[in-house]
N, C-alpha and C positions, 0 to 999 in steps of 0.2 A: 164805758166798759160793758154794761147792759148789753148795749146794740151791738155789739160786735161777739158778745154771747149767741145773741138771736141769730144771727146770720150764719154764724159757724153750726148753730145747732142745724140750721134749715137748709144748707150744703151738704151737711153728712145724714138729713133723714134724706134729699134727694137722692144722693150717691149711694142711700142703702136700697131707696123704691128702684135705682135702674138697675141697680147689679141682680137683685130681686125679678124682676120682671126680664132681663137677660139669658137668666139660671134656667125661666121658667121656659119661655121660650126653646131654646137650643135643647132642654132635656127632653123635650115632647118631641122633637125631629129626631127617633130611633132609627127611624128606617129610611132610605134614600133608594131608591128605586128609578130603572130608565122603562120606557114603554115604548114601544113603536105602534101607530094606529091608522092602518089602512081604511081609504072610503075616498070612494066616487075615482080610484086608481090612481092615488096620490097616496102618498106615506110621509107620517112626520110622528118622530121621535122627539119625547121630551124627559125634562128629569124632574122628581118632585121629593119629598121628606114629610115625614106624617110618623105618627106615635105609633100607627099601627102600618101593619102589612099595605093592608087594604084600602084605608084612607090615602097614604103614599101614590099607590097604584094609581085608585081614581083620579085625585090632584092630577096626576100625571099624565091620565089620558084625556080627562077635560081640558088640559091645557093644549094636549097635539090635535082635538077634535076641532077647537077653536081655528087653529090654521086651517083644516083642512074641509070645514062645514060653512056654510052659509045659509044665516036663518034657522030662527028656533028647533023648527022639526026636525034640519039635517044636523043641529048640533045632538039634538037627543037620538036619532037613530045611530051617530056615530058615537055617540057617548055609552050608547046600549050593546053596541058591538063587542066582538072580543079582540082583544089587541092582538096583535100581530106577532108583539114580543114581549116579554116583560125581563129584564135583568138587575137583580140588585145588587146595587152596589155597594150597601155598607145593611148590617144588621145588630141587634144588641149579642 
């Protein structure tokens, strides 16, 4: 009876650390934003989520820079650029 004490205790401290960490997660992604980012005459649109405006934004243009840069320098000159678009899609 013990052990089956232990086990039920250590199932519901898991199932409170992932609902826990879940919460935390999904309440920090306020903002959803798309970006479109021009360079080298290519364009690629991506979507990202972040607590803030601007973190969102970034995520999202590092992520279109990545497709569209090769190589450290061209990822940061495209990562330094101004997007082409920015549209948000969901906000608090």
């Amino acid at each position: 009876m013990k052990r089956e004490r232990l086990v039920l205790i250590a199932v519901a401290g898991f199932a409170a650390l992932a609902a826990l960490m879940t919460w935390m997660m999904l309440g920090a992604r306020r903002y959803r934003v798309e970006v479109c980012m021009e360079f080298g005459g290519r364009t690629a649109c991506r979507t990202a989520s972040g607590p803030t405006r601007e973190e969102a934004v970034r995520t999202a243009a590092d992520n279109a820079c990545g497709l569209l840069a090769s190589g450290m320098t061209e990822s940061m000159r495209c990562s330094h650029s101004q997007p082409k678009s920015v549209r948000v899609l969901s906000a608090p």
